[in-house]
PASEDO-704462 format. One record per residue: x, y, z of N, C-alpha, C, O in turn; residue number from 1. Coordinates in steps of 0.001 Angstrom, whole numbers, always signed. Atoms other than C-alpha are relative to their C-alpha. Layout:
BEGIN
<pt <X Y Z> <X Y Z> <X Y Z> <X Y Z> NUM> ...
% end
This chain:
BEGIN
<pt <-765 +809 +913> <-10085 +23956 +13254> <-168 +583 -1398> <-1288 +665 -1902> 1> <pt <+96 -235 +1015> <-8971 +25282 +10051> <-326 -1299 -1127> <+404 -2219 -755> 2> <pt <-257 +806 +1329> <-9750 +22773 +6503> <+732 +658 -967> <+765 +1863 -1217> 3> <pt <-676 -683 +805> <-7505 +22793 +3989> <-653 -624 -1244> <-1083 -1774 -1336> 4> <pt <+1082 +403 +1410> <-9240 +22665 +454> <+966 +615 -1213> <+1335 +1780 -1363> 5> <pt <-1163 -641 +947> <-6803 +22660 -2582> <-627 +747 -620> <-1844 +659 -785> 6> <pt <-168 -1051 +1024> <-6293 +25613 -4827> <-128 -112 -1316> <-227 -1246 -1787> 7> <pt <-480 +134 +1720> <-5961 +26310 -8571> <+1402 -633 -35> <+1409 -1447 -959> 8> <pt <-1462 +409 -34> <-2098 +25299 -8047> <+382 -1439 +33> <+1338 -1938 -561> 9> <pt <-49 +1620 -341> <-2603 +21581 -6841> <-285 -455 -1165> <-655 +297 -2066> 10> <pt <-715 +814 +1196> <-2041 +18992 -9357> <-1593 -530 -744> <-1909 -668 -1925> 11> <pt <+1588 +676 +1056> <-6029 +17574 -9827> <-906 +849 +1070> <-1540 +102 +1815> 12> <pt <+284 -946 -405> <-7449 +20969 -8078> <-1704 -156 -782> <-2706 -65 -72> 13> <pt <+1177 +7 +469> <-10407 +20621 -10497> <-1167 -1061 +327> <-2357 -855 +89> 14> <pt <+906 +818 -850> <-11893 +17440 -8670> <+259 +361 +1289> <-694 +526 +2051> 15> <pt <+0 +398 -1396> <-10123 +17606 -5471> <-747 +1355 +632> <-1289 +1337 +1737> 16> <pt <+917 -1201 -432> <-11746 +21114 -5104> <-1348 -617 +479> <-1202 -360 +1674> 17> <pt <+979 +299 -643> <-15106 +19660 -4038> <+254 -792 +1133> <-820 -1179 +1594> 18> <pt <+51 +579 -1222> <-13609 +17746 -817> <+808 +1077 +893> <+1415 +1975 +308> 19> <pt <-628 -874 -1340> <-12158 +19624 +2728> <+1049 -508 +600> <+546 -1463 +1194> 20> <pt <-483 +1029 -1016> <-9463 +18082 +4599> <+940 +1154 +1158> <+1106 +2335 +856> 21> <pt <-672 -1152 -852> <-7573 +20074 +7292> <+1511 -1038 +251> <+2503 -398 +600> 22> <pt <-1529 +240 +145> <-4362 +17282 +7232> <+258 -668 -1263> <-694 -866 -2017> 23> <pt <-224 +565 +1401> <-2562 +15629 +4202> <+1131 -941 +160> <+2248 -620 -246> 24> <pt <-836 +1113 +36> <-844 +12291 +4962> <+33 -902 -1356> <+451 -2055 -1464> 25> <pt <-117 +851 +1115> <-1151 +11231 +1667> <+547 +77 -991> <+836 -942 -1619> 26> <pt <-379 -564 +1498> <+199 +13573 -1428> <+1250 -1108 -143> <+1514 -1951 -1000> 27> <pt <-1802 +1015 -86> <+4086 +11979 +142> <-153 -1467 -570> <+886 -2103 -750> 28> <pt <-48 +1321 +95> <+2717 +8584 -833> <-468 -275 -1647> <-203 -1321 -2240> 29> <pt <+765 +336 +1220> <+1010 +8706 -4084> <+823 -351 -978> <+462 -1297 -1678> 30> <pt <-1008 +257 +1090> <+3906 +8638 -6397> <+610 -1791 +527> <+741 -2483 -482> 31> <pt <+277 +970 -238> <+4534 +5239 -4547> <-629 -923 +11> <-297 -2037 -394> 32> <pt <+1385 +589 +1035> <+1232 +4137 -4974> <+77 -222 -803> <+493 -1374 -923> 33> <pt <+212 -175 +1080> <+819 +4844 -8201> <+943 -597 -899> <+902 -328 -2100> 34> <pt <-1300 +844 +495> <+3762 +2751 -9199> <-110 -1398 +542> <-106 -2315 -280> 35> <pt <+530 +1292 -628> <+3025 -215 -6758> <-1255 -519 -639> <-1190 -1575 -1269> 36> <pt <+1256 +188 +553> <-690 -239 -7841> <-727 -72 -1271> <-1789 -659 -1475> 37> <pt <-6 -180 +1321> <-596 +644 -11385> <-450 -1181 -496> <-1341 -1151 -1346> 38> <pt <+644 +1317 +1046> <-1266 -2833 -12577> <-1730 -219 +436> <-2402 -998 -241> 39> <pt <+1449 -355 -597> <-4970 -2068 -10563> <-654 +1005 -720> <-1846 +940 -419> 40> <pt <+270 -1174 +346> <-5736 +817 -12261> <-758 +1 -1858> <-332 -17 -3013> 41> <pt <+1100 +432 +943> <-8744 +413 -14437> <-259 -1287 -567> <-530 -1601 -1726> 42> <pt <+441 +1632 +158> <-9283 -3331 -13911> <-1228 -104 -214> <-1663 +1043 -310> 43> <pt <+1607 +298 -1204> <-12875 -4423 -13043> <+150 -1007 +914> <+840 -2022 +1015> 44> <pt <-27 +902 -1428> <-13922 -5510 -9770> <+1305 -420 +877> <+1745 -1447 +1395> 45> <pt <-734 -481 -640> <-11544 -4205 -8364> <-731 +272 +1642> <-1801 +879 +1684> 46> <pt <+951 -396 -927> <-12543 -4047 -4432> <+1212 +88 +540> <+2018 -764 +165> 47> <pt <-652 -492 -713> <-10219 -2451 -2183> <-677 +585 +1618> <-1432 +1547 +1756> 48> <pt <+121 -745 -1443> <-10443 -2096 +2067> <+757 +452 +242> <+1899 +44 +31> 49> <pt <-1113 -734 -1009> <-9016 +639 +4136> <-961 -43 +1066> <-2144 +266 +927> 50> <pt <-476 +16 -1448> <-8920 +156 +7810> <+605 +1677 +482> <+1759 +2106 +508> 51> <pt <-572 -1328 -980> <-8970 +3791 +9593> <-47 +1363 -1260> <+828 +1471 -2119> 52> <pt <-5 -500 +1697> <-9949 +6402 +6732> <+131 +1788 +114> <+216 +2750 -649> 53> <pt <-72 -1803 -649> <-9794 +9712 +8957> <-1090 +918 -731> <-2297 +1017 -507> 54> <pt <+1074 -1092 +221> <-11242 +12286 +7170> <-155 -571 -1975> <-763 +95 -2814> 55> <pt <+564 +267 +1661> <-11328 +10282 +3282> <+1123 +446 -934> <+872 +177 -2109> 56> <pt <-919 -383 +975> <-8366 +11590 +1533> <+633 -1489 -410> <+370 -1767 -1580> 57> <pt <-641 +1181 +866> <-6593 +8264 +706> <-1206 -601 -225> <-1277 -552 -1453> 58> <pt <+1111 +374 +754> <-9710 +6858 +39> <-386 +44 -1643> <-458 -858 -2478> 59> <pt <+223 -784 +918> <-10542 +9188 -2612> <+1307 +153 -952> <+1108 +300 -2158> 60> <pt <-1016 -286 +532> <-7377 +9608 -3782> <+98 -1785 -960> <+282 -1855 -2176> 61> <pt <+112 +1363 +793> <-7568 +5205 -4600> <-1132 +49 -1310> <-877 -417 -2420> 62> <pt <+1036 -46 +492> <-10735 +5811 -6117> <-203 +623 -1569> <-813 +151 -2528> 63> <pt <-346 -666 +1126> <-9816 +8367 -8664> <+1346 -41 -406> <+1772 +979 -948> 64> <pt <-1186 -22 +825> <-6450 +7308 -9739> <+176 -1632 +293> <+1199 -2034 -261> 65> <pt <-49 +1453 +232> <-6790 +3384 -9108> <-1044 -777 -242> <-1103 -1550 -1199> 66> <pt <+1396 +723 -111> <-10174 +2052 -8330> <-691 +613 -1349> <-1783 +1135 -1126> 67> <pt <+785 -1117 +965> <-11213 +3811 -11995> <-993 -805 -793> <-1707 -81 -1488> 68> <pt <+1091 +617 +344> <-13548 +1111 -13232> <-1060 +34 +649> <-1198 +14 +1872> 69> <pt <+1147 -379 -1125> <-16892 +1598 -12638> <-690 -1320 +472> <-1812 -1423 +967> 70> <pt <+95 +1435 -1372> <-16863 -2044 -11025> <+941 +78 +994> <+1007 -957 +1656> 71> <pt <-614 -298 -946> <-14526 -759 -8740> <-643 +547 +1059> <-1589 +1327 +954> 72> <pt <+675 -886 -1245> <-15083 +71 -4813> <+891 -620 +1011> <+1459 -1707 +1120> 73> <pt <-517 +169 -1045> <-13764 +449 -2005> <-1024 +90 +1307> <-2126 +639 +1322> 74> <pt <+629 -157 -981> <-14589 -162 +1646> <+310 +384 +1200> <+1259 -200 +1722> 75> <pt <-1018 -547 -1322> <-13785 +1578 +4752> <-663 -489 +945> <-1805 -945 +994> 76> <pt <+283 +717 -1848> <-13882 +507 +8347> <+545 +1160 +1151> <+1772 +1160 +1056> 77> <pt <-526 -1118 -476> <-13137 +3532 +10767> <-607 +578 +1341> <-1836 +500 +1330> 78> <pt <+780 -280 -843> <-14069 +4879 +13958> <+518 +1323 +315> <+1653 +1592 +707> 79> <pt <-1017 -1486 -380> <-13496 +8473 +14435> <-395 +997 +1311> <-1538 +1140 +1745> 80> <pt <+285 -771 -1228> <-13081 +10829 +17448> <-321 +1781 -297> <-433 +1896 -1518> 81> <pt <+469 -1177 +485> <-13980 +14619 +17077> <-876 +421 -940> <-2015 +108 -591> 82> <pt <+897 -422 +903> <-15731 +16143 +13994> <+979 -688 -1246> <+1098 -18 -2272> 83> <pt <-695 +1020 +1211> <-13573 +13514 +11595> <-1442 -378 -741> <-1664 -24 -1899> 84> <pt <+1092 +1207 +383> <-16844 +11345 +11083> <-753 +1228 -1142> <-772 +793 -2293> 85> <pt <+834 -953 +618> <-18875 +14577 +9434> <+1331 +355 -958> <+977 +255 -2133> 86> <pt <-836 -367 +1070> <-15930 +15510 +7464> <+273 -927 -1188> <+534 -685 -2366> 87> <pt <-275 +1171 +808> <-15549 +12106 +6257> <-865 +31 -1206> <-690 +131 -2421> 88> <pt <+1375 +338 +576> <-19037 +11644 +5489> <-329 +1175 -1543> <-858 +951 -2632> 89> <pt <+386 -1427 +804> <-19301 +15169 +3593> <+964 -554 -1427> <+379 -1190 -2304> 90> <pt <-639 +742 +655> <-16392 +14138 +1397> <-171 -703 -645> <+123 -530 -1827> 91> <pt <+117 +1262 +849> <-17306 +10889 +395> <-1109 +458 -500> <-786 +799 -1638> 92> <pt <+699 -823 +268> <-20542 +12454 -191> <-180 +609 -1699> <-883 +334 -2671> 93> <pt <-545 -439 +912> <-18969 +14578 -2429> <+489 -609 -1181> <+640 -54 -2270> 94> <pt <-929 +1108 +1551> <-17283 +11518 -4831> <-1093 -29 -570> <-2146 +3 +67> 95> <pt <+1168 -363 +718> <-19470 +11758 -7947> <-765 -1871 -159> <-1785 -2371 -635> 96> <pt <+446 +1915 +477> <-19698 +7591 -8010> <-489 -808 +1307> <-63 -1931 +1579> 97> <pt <+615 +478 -1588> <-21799 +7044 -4295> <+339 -1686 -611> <+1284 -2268 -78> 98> <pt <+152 +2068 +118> <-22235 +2712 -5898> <+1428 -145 +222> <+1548 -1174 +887> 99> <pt <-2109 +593 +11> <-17548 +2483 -5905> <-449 +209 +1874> <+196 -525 +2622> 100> <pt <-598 +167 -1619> <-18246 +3295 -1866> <-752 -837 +881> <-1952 -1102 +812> 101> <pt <+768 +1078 -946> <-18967 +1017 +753> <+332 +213 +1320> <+1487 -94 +1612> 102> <pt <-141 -552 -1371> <-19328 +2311 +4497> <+7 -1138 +743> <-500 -1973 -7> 103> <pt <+176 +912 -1159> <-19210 -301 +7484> <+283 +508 +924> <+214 -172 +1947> 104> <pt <-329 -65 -1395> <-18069 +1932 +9940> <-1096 -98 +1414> <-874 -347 +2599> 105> <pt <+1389 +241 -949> <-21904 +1939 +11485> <+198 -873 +380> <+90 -714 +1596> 106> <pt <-349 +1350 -661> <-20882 -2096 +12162> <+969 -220 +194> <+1132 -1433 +324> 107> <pt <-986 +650 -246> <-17536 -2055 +12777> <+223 -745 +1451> <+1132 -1538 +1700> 108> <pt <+51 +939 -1363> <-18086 -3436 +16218> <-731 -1577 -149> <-425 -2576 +503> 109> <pt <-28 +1398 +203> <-19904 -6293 +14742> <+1016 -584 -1121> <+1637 -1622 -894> 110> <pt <-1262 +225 +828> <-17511 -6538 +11825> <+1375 -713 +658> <+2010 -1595 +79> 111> <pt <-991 +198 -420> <-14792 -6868 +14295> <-75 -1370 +962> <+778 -2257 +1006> 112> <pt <+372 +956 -861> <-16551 -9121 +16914> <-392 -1303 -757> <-914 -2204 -100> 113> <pt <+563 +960 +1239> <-17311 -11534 +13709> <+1219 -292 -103> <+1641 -1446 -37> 114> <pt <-1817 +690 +864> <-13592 -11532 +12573> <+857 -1110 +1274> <+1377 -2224 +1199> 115> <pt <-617 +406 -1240> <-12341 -11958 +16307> <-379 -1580 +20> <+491 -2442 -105> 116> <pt <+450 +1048 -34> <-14785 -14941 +16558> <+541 -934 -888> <+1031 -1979 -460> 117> <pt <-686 +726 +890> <-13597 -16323 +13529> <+1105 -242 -117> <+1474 -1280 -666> 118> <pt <-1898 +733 -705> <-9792 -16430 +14589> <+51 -539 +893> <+952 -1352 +1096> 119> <pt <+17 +1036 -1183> <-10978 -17679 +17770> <-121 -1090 -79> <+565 -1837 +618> 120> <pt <+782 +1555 +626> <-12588 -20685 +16387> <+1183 -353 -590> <+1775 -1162 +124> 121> <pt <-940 -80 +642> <-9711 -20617 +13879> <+1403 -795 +1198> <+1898 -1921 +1147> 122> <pt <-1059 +409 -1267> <-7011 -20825 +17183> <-244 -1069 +919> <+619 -1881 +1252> 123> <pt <+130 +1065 -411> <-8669 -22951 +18957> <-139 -1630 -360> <+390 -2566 +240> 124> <pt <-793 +840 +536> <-8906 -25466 +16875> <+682 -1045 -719> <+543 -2215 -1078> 125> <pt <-1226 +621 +453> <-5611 -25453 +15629> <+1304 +267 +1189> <+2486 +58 +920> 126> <pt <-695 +182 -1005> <-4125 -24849 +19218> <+837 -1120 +534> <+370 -2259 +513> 127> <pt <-671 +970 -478> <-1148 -26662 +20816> <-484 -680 +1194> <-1376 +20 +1673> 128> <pt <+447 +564 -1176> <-1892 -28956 +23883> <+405 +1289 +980> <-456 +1392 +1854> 129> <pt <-528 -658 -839> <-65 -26136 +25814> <-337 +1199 -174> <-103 +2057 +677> 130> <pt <+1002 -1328 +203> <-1935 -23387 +24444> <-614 +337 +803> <-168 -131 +1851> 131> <pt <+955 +150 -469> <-4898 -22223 +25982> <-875 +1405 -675> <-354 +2509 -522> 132> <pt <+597 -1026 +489> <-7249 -19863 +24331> <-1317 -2 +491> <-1960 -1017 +759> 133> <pt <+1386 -152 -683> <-10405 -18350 +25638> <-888 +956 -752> <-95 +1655 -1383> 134> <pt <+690 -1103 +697> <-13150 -15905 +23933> <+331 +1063 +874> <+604 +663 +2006> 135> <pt <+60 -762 -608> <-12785 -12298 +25184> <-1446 +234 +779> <-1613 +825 +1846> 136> <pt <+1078 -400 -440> <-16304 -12296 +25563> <-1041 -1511 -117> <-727 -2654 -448> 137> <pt <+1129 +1515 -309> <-19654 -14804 +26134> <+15 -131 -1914> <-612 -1030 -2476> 138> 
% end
């Protein structure tokens, strides 16, 4: 697997140079972002989750062009297959502000089994007579 690691040519080359990524689902979105989000962008306490974070590029990318207070952070939730998780890790790593990040993917199985529970409880009840809801698990 090749990484792709921007150049002198890329637009913020002088930070994004210290992270790796080998895909780029994100550059297409930022100008969207950055127009949607703008009223975020050097608030405080600012806390932002992403759900699924691959290898850290949108992450990073919130972090240094929205999350820019240093009461800002974000938190990811993510479970990755191949050598994602070490790329991630290296990356975030890499952001010069470790206190803006907040990992959970080590618990996302209780994270998730907590939320589940809590919509279960939630559904049940506020279930119809004709409902019937059950836990997936004991």
């Amino acid at each position: 697997m090749s990484f792709w690691s921007p150049t002198a040519d890329t637009a913020a080359s002088a930070q994004a140079s210290r992270y790796h990524f080998s895909e780029d689902w994100v550059t297409e979105n930022t100008t969207n972002w950055s127009r949607i989000l703008r009223s975020f962008k050097g608030k405080p306490d600012v806390h932002a989750l992403e759900v699924g974070s691959f290898e850290g590029r949108s992450a990073l990318w919130f972090l240094e062009n929205i999350l820019t207070h240093p009461t800002d952070s974000i938190t990811f939730v993510a479970i990755w297959v191949g050598p994602y998780e070490k790329l991630f890790d290296a990356n975030v790593r890499a952001y010069p502000e470790p206190n803006k990040v907040i990992n959970f993917t080590r618990y996302i199985i209780q994270c998730v089994l907590r939320l589940i529970g809590d919509y279960i409880m939630d559904a049940v009840d506020l279930q119809a007579d004709d409902i019937s809801l059950a836990p997936p698990f004991p």
